[in-house]
KETOR-817247 format. One record per residue: x, z, y of N, C-alpha, C in turn; residue in one letter. Coordinates in steps of 0.02 Angstrom, whole numbers, padded with zeros to 5 digits, always signed. Example, Ala and Ser with C-alpha at 12.3 -4.5 7.8 and 13.67 -1.06 7.14 Angstrom:
! residues 2
+00660+00390-00284+00615+00390-00225+00660+00390-00165a +00642+00354-00112+00684+00357-00053+00645+00394+00002s 
//
This chain:
! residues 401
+01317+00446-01058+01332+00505-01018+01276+00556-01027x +01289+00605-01011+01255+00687-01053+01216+00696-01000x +01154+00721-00961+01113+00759-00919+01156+00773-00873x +01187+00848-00918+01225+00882-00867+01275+00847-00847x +01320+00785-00891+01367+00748-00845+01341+00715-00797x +01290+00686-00795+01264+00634-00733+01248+00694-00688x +01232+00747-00684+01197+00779-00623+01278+00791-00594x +01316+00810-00622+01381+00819-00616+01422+00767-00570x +01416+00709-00590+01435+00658-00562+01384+00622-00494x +01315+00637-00517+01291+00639-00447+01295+00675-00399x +01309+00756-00409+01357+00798-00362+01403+00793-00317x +01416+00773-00359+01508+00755-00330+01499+00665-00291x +01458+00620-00317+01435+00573-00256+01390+00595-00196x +01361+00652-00207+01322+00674-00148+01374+00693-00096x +01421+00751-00130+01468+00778-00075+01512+00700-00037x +01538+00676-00083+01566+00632-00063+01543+00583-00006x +01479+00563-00005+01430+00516+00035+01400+00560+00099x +01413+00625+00125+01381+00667+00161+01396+00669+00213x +01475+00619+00244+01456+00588+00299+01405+00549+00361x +01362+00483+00278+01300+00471+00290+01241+00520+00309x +01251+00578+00300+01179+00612+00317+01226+00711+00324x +01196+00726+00363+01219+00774+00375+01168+00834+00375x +01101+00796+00355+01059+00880+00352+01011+00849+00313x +00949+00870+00273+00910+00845+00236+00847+00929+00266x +00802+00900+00268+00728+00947+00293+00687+00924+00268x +00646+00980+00240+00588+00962+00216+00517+01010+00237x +00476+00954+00257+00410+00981+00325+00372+00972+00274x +00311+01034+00274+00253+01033+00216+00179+01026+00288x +00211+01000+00311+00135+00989+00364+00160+00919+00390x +00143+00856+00413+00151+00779+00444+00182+00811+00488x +00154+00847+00550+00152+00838+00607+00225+00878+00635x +00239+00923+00604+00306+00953+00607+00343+00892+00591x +00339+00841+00584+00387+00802+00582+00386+00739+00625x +00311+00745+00643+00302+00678+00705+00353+00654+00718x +00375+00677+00752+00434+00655+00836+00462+00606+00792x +00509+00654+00743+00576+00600+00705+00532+00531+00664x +00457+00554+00618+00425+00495+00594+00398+00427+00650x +00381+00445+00698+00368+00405+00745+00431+00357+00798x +00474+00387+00783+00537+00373+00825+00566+00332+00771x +00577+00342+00692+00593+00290+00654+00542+00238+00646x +00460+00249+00639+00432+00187+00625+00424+00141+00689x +00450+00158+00757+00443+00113+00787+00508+00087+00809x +00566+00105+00793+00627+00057+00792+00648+00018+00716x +00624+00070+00669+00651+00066+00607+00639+00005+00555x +00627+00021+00493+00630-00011+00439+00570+00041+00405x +00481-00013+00410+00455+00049+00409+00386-00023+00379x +00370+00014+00318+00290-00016+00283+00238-00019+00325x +00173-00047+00354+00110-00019+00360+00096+00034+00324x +00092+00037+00299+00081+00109+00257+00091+00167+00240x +00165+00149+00287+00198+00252+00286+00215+00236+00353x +00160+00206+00397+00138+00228+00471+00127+00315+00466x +00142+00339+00528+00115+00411+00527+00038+00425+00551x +00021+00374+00579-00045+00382+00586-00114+00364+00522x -00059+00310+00475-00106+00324+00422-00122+00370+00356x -00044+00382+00364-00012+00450+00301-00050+00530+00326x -00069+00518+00377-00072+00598+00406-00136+00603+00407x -00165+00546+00410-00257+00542+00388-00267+00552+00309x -00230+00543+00293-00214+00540+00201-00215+00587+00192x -00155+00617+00215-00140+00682+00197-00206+00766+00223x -00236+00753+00285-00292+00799+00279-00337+00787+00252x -00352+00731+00216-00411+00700+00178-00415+00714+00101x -00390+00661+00071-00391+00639-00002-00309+00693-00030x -00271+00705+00024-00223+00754-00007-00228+00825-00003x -00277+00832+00024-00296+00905+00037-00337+00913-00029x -00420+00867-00028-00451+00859-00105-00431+00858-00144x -00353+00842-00148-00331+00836-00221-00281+00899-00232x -00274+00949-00186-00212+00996-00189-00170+00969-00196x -00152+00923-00160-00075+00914-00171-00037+00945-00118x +00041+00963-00128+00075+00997-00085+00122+00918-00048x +00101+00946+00019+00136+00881+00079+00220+00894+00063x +00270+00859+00054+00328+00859+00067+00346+00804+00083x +00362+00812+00165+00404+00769+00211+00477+00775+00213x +00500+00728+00198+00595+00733+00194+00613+00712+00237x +00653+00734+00281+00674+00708+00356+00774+00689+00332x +00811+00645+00346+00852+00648+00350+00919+00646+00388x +00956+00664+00421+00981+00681+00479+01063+00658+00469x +01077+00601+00516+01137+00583+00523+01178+00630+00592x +01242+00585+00588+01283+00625+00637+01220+00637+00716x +01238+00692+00744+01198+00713+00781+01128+00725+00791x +01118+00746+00736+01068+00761+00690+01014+00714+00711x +01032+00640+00745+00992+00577+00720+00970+00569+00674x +00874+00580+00679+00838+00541+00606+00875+00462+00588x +00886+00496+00526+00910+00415+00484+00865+00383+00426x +00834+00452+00418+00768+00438+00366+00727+00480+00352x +00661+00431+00319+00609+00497+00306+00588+00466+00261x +00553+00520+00206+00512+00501+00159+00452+00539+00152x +00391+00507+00173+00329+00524+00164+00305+00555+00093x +00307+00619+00031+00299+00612-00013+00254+00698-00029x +00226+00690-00094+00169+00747-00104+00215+00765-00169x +00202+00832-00172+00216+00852-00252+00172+00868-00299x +00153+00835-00350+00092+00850-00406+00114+00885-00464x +00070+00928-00510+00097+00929-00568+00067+00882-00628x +00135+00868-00659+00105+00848-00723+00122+00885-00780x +00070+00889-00839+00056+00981-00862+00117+01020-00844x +00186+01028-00869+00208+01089-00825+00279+01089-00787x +00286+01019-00773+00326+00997-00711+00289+00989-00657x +00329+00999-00604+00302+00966-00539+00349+00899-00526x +00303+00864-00513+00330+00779-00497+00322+00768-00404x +00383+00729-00382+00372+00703-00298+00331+00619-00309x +00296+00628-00271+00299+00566-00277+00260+00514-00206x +00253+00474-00194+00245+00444-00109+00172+00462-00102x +00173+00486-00033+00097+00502-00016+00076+00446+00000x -00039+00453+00003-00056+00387-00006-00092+00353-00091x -00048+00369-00139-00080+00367-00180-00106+00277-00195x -00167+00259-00226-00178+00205-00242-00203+00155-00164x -00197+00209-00110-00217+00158-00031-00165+00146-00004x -00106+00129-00049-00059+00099-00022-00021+00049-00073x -00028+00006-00053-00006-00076-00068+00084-00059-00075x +00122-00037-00029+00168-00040-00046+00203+00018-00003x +00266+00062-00054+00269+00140-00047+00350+00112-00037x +00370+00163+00014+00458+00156+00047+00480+00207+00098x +00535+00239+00094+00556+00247+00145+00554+00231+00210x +00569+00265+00255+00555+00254+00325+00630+00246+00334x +00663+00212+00348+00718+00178+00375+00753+00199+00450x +00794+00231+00459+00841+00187+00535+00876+00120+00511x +00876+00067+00559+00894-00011+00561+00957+00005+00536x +00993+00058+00561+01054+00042+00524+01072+00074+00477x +01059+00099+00444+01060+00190+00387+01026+00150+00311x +00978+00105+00317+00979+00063+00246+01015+00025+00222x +01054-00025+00276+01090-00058+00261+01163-00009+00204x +01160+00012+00227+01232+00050+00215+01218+00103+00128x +01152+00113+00106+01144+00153+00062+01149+00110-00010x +01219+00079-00019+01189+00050-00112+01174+00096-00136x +01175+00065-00214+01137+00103-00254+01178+00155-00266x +01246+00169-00270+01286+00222-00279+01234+00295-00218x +01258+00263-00161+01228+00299-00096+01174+00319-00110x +01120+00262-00130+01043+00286-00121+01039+00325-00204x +01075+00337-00245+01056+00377-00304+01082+00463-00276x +01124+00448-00251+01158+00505-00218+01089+00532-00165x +01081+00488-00114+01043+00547-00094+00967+00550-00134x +00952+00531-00159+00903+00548-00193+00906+00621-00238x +00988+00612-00260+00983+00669-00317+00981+00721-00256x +01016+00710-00189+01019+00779-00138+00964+00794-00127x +00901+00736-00126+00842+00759-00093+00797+00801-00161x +00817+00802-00209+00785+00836-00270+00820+00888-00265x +00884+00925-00253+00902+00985-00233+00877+01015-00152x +00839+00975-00134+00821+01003-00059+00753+01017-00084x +00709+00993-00147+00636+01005-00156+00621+01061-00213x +00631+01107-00196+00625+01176-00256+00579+01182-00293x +00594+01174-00357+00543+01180-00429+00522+01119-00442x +00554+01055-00395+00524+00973-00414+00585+00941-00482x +00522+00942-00552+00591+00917-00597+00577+00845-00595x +00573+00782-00547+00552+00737-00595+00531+00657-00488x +00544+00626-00488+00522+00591-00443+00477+00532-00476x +00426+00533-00452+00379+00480-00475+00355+00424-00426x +00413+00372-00405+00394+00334-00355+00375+00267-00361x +00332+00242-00357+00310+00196-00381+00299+00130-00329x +00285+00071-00337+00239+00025-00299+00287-00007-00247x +00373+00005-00234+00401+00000-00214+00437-00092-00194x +00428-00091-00139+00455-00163-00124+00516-00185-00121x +00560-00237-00184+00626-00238-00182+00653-00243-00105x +00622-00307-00069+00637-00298+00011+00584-00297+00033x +00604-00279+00118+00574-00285+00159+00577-00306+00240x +00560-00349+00250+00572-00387+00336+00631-00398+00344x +00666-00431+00275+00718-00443+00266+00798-00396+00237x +00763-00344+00228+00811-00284+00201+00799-00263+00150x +00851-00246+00093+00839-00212+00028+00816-00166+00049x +00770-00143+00010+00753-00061-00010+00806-00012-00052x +00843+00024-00029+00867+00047-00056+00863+00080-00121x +00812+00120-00126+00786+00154-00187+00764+00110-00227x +00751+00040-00223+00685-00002-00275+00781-00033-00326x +00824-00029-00304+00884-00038-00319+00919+00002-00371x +00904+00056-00387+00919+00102-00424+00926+00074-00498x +00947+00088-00546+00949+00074-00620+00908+00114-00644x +00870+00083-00693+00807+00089-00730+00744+00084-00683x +00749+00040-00607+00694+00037-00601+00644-00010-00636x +00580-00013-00639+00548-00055-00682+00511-00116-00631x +00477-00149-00668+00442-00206-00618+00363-00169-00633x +00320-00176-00582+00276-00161-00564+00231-00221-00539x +00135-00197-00543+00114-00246-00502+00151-00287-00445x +00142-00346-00443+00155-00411-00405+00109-00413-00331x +00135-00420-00257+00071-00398-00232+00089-00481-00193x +00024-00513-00160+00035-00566-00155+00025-00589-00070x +00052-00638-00061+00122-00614+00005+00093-00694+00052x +00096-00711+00113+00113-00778+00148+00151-00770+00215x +00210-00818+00209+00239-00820+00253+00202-00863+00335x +00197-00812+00385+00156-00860+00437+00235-00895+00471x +00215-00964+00506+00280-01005+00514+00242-01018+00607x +00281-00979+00653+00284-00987+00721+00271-01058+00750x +00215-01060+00780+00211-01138+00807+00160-01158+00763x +00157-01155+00702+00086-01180+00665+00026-01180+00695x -00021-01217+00698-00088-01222+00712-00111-01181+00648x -00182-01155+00657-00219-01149+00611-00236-01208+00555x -00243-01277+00581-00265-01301+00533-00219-01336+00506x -00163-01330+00537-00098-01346+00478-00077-01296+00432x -00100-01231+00450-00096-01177+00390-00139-01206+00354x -00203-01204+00367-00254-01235+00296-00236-01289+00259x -00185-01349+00306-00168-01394+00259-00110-01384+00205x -00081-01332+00240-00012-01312+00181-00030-01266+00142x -00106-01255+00170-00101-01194+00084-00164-01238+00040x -00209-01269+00047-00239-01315+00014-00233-01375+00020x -00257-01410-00031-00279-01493-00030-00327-01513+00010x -00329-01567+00004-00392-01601+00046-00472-01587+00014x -00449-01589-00062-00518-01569-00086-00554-01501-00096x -00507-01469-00083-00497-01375-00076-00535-01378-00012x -00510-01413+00043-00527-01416+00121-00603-01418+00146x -00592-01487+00086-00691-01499+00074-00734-01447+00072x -00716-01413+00011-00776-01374-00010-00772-01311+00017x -00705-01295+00063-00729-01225+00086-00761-01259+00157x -00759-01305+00202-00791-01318+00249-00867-01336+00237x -00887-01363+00162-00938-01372+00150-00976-01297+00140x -00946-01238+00116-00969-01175+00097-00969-01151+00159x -00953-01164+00229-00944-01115+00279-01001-01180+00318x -01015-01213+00301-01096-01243+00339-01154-01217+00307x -01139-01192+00231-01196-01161+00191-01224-01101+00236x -01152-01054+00257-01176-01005+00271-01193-01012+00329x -01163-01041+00371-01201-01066+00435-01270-01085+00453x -01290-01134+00392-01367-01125+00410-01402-01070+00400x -01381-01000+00365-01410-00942+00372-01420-00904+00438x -01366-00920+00469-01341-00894+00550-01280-00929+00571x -01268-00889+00634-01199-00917+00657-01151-00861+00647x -01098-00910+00605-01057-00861+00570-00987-00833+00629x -00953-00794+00619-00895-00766+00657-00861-00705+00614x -00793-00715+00617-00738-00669+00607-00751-00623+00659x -00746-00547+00652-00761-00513+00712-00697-00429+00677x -00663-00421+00735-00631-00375+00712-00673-00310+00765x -00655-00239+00742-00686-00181+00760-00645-00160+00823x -00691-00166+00866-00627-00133+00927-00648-00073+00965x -00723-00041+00956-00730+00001+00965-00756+00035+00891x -00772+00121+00915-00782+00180+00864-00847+00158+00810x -00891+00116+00866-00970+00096+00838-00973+00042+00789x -00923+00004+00802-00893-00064+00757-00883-00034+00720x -00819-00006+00708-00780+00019+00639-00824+00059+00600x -00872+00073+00623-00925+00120+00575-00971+00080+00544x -01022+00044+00574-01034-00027+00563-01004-00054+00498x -00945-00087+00511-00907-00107+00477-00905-00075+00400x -00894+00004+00402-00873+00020+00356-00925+00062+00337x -00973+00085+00344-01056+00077+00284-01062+00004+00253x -01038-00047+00311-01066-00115+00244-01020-00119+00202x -00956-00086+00192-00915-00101+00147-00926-00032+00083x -00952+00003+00122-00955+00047+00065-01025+00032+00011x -01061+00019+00054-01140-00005+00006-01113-00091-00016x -01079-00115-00008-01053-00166-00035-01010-00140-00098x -00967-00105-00089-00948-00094-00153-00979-00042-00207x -01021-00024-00178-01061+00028-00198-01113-00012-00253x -01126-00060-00237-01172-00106-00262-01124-00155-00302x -01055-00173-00289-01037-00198-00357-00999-00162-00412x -00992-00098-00396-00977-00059-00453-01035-00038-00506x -01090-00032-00448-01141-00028-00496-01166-00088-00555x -01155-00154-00510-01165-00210-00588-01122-00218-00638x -01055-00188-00613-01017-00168-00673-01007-00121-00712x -01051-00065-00691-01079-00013-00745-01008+00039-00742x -00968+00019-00688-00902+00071-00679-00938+00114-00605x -00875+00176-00618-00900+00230-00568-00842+00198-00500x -00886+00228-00466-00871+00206-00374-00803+00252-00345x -00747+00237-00346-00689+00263-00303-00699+00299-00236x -00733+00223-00214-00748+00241-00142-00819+00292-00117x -00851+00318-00176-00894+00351-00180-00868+00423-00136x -00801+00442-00147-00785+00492-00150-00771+00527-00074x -00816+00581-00039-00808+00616+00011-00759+00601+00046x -00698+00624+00018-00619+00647+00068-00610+00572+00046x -00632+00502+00028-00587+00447+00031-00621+00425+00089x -00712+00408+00089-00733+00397+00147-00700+00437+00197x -00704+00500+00215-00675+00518+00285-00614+00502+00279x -00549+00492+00216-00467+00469+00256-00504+00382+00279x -00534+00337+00261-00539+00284+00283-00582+00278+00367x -00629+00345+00391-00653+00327+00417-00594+00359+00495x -00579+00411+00445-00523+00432+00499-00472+00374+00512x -00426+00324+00472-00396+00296+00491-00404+00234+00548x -00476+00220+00523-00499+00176+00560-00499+00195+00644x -00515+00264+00657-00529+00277+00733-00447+00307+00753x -00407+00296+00706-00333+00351+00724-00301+00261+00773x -00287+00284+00839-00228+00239+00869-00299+00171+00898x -00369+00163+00873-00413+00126+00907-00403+00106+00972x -00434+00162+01027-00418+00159+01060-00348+00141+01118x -00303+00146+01064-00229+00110+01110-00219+00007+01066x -00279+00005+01048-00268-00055+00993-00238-00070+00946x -00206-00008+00925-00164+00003+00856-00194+00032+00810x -00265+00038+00783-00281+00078+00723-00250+00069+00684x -00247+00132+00628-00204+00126+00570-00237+00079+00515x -00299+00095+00529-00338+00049+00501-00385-00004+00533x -00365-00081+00503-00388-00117+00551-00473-00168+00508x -00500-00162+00555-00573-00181+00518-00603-00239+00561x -00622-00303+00492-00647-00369+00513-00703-00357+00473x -00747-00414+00501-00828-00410+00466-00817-00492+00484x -00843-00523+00407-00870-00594+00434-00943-00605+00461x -00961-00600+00487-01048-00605+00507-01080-00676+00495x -01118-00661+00484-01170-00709+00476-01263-00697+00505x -01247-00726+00561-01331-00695+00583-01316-00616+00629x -01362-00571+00596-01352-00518+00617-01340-00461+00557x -01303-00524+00491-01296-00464+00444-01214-00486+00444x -01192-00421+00394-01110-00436+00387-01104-00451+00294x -01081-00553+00318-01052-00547+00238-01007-00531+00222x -00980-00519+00223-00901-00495+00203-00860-00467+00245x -00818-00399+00212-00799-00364+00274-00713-00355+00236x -00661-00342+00277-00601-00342+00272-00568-00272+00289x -00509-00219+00255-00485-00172+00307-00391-00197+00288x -00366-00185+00330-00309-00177+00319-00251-00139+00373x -00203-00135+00348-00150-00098+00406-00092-00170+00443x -00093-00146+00486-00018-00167+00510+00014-00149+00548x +00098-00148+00538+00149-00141+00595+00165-00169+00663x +00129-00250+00654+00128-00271+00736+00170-00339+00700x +00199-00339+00628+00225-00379+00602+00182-00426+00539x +00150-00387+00503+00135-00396+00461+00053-00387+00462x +00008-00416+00434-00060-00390+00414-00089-00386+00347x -00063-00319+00300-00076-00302+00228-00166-00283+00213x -00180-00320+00163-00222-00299+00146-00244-00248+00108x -00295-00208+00116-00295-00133+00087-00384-00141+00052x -00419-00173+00088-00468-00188+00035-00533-00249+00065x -00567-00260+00027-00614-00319+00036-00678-00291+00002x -00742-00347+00031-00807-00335-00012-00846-00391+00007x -00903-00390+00009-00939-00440-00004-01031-00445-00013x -01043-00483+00018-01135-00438+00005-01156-00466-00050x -01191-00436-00117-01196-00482-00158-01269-00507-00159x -01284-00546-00111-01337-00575-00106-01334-00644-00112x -01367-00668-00170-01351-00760-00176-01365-00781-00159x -01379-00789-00097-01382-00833-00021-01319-00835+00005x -01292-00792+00014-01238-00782+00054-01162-00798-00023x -01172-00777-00064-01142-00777-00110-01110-00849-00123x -01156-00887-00116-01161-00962-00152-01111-01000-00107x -01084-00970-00034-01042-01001-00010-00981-00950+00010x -00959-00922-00043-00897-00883-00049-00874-00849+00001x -00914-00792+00046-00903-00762+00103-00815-00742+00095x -00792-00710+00028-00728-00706+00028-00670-00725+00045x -00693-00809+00008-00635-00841+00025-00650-00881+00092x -00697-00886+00134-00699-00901+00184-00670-00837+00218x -00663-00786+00230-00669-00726+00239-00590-00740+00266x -00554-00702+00213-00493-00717+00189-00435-00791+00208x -00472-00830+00207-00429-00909+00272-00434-00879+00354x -00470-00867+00363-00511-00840+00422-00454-00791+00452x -00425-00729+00406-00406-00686+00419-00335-00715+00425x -00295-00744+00390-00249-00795+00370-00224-00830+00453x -00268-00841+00470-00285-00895+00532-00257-00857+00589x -00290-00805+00615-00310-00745+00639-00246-00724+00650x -00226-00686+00612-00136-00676+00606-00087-00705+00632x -00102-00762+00613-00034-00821+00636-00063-00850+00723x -00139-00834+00745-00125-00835+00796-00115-00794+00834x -00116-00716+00807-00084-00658+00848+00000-00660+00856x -00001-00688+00801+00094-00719+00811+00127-00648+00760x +00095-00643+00720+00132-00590+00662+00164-00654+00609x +00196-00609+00581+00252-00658+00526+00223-00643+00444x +00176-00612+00430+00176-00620+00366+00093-00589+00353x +00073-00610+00296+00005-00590+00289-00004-00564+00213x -00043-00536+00183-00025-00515+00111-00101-00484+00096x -00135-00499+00041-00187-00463+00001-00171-00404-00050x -00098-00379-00028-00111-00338-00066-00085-00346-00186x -00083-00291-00191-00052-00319-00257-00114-00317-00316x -00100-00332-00381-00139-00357-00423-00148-00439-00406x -00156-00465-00470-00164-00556-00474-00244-00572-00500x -00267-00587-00421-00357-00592-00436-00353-00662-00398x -00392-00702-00432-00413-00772-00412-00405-00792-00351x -00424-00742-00295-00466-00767-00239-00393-00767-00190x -00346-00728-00208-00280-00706-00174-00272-00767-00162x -00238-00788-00241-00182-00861-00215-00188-00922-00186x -00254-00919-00190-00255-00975-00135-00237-00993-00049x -00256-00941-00054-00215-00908+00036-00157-00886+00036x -00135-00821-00040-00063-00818-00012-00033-00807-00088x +00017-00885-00108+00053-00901-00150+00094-00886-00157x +00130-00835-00115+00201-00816-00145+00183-00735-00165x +00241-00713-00215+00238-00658-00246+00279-00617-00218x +00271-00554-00203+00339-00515-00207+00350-00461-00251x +00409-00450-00239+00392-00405-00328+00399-00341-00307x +00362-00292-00346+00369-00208-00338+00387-00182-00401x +00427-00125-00381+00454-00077-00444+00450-00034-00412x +00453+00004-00501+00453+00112-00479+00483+00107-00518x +00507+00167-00480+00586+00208-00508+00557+00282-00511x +00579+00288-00574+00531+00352-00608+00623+00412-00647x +00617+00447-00611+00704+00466-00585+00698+00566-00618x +00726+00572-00662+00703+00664-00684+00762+00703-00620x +00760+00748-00611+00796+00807-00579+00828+00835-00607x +00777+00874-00658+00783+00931-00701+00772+00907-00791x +00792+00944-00820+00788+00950-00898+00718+00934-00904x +00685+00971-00894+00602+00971-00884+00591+00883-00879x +00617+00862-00831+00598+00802-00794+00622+00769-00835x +00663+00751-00882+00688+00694-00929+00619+00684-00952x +00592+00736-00999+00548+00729-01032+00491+00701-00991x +00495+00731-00948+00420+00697-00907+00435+00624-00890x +00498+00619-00861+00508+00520-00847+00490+00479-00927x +00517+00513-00977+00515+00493-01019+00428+00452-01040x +00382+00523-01027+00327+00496-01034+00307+00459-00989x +00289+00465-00930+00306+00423-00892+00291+00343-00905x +00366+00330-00922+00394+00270-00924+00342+00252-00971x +00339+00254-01027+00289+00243-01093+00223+00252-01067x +00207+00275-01009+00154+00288-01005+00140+00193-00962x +00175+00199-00913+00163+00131-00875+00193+00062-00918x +00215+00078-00992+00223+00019-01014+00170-00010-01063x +00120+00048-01072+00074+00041-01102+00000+00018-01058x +00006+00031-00990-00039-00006-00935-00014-00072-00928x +00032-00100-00905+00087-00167-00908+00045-00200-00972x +00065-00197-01030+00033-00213-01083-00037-00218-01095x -00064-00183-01060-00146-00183-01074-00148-00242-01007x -00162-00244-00955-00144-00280-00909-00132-00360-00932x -00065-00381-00976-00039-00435-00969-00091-00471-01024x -00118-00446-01069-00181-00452-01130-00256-00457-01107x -00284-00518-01094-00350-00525-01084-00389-00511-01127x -00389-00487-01196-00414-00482-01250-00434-00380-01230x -00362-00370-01228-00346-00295-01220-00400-00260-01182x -00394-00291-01112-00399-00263-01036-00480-00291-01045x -00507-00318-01073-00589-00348-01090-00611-00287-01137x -00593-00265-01171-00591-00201-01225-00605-00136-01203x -00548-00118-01152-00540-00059-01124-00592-00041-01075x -00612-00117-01020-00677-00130-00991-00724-00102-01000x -00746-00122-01061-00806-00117-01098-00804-00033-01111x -00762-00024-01133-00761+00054-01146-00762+00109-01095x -00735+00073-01039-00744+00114-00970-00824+00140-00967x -00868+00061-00952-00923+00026-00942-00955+00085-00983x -00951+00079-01045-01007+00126-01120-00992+00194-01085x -00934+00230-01061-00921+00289-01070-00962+00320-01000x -00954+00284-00935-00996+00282-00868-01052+00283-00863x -01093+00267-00952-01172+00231-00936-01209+00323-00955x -01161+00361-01002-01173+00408-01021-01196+00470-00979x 
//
């Protein structure tokens, strides 16, 4: 089928499907859209991550630094009931403009904001349809670039991760918490006995340094605390790897430091911050988001001092947090995507993510096109230890300069 026949035929499924949605809006500021974003993420079908309290810290922060233009898609069923929203920025790439989910690389996993009943109902016919409507509602956007997308979620397809030609994407790695478990029957179902050993033997190591404790941030002074040791923590292992510092960067410190104090005070930060302590220093520190369901991980660190080192503040860290969860009585726990050692031991199951990389416009073929080639050539470098050891190194030489 020809360009112009598919836009053609997605036309004519848009009109057709427009019972489902009866208005489509699009807000270039968060907060013009509060009411309806807040009213879906707390009945809805809704990520940690396209919380409005953490997207909107994003968005005056690291999306402002980066010029990107905010576009909020609101979508409006009979009585002009929010039925959906999509949190998303428009970038260019050289001379298209691309949509694509706000948030960027501090989000683990990118989705629609859901009404409970308005996903169910969108197959892929539906959800291509409104997608193509919401690219005629975004003027001069040739091209959707959505990525990182979770096939389900809390038991519901994603509609969009459903689409044809979406691709598979990082793997982000997932544990189911099981109601009624003790803590130390979690430790026994996710390790052996001899696994058991040596992290109880590593958490007396650190013990004789001090007395150790999981400690989450519950006031403004904590979370600050907290998050200088994570930044001079990673600050210090980017430096032994001769790569430049992410978290170095102005507007990322303030969206993290903002998230951390956004919703504190009602015990909902968007961002939630653990420190393992030891003594009166912090080995290892934790941030992540959650819905009240889930507790995603968004990042980790570590002091690299080989004292503290020698008994794996991490993965003590990380059981700890595991623990923690399942006795707040949330249902699922997750580190987050990429496949790094320290994950699977705590959380063994996978779930899978795709992007769906979708043109608009003429313009936009070409750009999905690259695109696509572009992320099959990361995939590939990635799946090659030879490769991704190579490219390292070349990061490493080019940084030292």
């Amino acid at each position: 089928m020809s360009a112009s026949s598919r836009r053609r035929s997605l036309m004519s499924a848009a009109l057709a499907m427009s019972p489902d949605w009866t208005r489509i809006a699009v807000h270039s500021l968060p907060r013009r859209a509060e009411a309806e974003w807040r009213a879906l993420e707390a009945t809805g079908l809704c990520t940690p991550y396209q919380r409005y309290d953490w997207l909107a810290a994003w968005y005056e922060t690291v999306g402002q630094a980066r010029r990107l233009q905010p576009a909020i898609v609101t979508i409006h069923g009979p009585g002009d009931s929010p039925a959906a929203l999509f949190p998303l920025v428009i970038d260019s790439s050289g001379p298209a403009r691309v949509a694509r989910f706000a948030g960027g690389k501090h989000c683990n996993a990118n989705m629609g904001v859901y009404a409970a009943d308005f996903a169910p109902r969108l197959d892929s016919t539906r959800a291509a349809a409104l997608l193509f409507a919401m690219g005629e509602s975004l003027p001069g956007v040739d091209a959707f670039d959505l990525r990182s997308q979770p096939v389900a979620w809390a038991g519901f397809a994603n509609p969009l991760a459903c689409l044809g030609g979406a691709r598979e994407a990082e793997q982000a790695f997932a544990l189911t918490l099981q109601a009624g478990e003790s803590p130390d029957a979690l430790a026994r179902r996710l390790l052996g006995k001899d696994s058991r050993k040596k992290l109880a033997k590593k958490k007396r190591w650190l013990q004789e340094i001090g007395p150790t404790a999981l400690h989450r941030a519950q006031t403004a002074a904590e979370a600050k605390e907290i998050l200088e040791a994570f930044f001079r923590q990673r600050a210090a292992r980017f430096a032994e790897r001769g790569m430049g510092n992410p978290f170095a960067c102005p507007a990322t410190q303030d969206f993290l430091r903002r998230a951390a104090l956004s919703g504190l005070g009602q015990g909902r930060p968007a961002l939630e911050l653990y420190a393992l302590r030891c003594g009166d220093r912090i080995a290892a520190t934790f941030g992540g988001c959650s819905d009240g369901r889930r507790l995603s991980g968004t990042f980790i660190s570590f002091e690299p001092d080989p004292a503290l080192m020698r008994s794996s503040p991490g993965e003590l860290l990380t059981m700890e947090l595991a623990q923690a969860a399942l006795s707040r009585g949330l249902a699922e726990f997750d580190l987050g995507m990429g496949d790094e050692g320290y994950k699977r031991h705590v959380c063994p199951e996978q779930e899978r993510r795709v992007d769906v990389i979708t043109p608009v416009t003429p313009l936009g073929h070409a750009v999905a096109f690259a695109l696509r080639g572009a992320g099959r050539v990361k995939q590939l470098v990635k799946r090659d230890d030879r490769v991704l050891r190579t490219v390292r190194r070349a990061f490493r030489l080019v940084s030292s300069f």
